[in-house]
Phi, psi and omega in degrees: 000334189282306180335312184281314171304316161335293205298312214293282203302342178301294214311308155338312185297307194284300170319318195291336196278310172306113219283324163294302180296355146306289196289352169274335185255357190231027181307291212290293181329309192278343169312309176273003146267359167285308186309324198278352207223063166347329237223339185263063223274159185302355205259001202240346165252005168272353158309312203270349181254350155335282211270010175264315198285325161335304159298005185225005170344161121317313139326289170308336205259309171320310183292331185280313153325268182002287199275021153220052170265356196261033163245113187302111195297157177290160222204242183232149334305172166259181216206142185285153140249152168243159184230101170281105220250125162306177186209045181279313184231169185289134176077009182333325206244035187249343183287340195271319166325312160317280169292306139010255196324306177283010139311345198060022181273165181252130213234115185244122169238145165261082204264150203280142232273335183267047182189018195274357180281289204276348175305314178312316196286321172300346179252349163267356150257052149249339180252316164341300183297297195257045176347319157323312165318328188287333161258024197249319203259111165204141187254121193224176173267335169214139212281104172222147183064046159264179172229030166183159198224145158215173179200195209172098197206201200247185179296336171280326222244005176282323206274321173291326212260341192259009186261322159291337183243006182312297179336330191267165153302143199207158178209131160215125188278127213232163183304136168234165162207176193221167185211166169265189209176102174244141196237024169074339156296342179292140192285175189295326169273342181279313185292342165297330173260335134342316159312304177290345165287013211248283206264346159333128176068338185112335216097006194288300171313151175296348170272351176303124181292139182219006185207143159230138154265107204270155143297129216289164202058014182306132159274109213245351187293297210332286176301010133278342178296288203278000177268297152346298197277281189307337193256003216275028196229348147236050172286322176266353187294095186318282209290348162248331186284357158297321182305309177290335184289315188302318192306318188288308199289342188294280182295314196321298156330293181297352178049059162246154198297150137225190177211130174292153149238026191044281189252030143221148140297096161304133158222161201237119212195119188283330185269155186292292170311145189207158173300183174287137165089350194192128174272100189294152183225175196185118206272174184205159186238317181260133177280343164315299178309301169316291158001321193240316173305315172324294175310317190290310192289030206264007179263345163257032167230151193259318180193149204225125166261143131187170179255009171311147236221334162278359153248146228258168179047037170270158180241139186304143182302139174114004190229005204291315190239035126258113189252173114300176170297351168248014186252070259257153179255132199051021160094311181332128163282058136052271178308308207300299165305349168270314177304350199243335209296002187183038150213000000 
């Protein structure tokens, strides 16, 4: 069965690699998800089923089959889990859905009201391909009868779901952020792709780079340039240049420094988390040391780029919002845990 669920998500996969057949089945979803949700703009949510159909490569699904086939996939009875789903990007909820199903578990989700479109449509053409898949999926307004929870909220709302769900098997998930690590050698392209970890979403995913660690004396224009020049596709977008407007009036008023990047903001700032619109930076002398705050911080990062070579489980600039299918939120393994928790 795991084998077969697997093969069901390639064919998914292949399809989703068509730029047309996206824009035929997902024109209207993704539009009327725009009306509901601004921030969810047509060009971030066909980026976001991009990088889904990236994960269902073939390739990608073969190397994954691999690494759990010596695990028996759940078999009978099966187990509801419900998934209570954040809603920062488009499709938020599709890696836990993924696993759920090849697990061979039932997957009841509660999708966050600024994010309810294109998961249905990704799951009535997953039942097109598998029909069998049609009683497994079901999307409701309040979460009941599961036997496992997984969510996805903020650090307050971590607090609520483990004070309701303790009792069940649970996976609850809390604020992350991600960051960069530059060691002042990156080409023009690695900084492009940096960018795009940056400015993707708004900056809005727990994989959105919100923080950098510069070497003291970094020459930050190139990489105001190429930041300028890449973002410039949300530039005109009214709810973040407010967002942007408020900041700049803000720190101004407070007479704290920043450097424009016209739709971010560099500001020097200790913390990983930052407002909309503005990128914290932070100067550094040993990369051991960065290294080592990183590994102690590692429950508050979701990902870290750099090609600096002491730090370690960095991921190359450009993948921050391509994750693969082992690129697990909070680290958690997903699948393993859903195959051991009760069988």
């Amino acid at each position: 069965m795991f084998k077969n669920n697997i093969e069901s998500f390639k064919e998914l996969g292949t399809l989703l690699a068509d730029p047309q057949w996206v824009d035929q089945t997902f024109g209207a979803a993704i539009e009327q998800q725009y009306r509901e949700n601004s921030w969810f703009t047509p060009e971030f949510c066909r980026y976001a089923l991009h990088a889904i159909g990236q994960m269902l490569a073939p390739e990608a699904l073969d190397a994954y089959y691999a690494r759990y086939q010596d695990v028996a996939p759940v078999q009978e009875p099966r187990h509801t889990v419900a998934v209570i789903s954040a809603g920062n990007i488009p499709a938020a909820a599709f890696h836990d859905f993924f696993c759920i199903l090849v697990s061979g578990n039932d997957y009841q989700g509660k999708l966050s009201s600024q994010d309810k479109r294109l998961l249905p449509v990704l799951a009535q053409e997953l039942i097109h391909i598998e029909p069998r898949f049609a009683d497994r999926i079901t999307f409701v307004e309040k979460v009941s009868d599961f036997d496992a929870i997984i969510t996805t909220g903020s650090n307050n709302s971590a607090r609520y779901f483990d004070y309701y769900f303790s009792k069940y098997p649970h996976i609850l998930r809390k604020n992350r952020n991600s960051v960069a690590v530059l060691n002042g050698t990156e080409t023009e392209e690695e900084l492009r792709a940096l960018a795009d970890d940056i400015y993707l979403y708004f900056g809005l995913g727990c994989r959105s780079i919100s923080k950098l660690f510069v070497p003291k004396d970094y020459d930050f224009l190139p990489f105001l340039q190429i930041l300028t020049q890449q973002s410039h596709s949300i530039a005109l977008h009214h709810q973040f240049n407010n967002n942007i407007e408020y900041q700049k009036a803000i720190h101004l008023m407070n007479r704290i420094f920043y450097m424009d990047a016209g739709t971010f903001l560099l500001v020097e700032h200790p913390d990983y988390a930052s407002p909309i619109g503005i990128v914290h930076y932070e100067y550094y002398e040993n990369p051991d040391a960065v290294n080592q705050r990183l590994i102690d911080d590692a429950e508050l990062l979701q990902c870290i780029v750099s090609k600096e070579p002491r730090i370690t489980c960095a991921e190359p600039f450009g993948h921050a919002q391509s994750p693969t299918l082992s690129d697990y939120p909070d680290g958690i393994d997903t699948l393993r845990w859903l195959l051991d928790f009760d069988h």
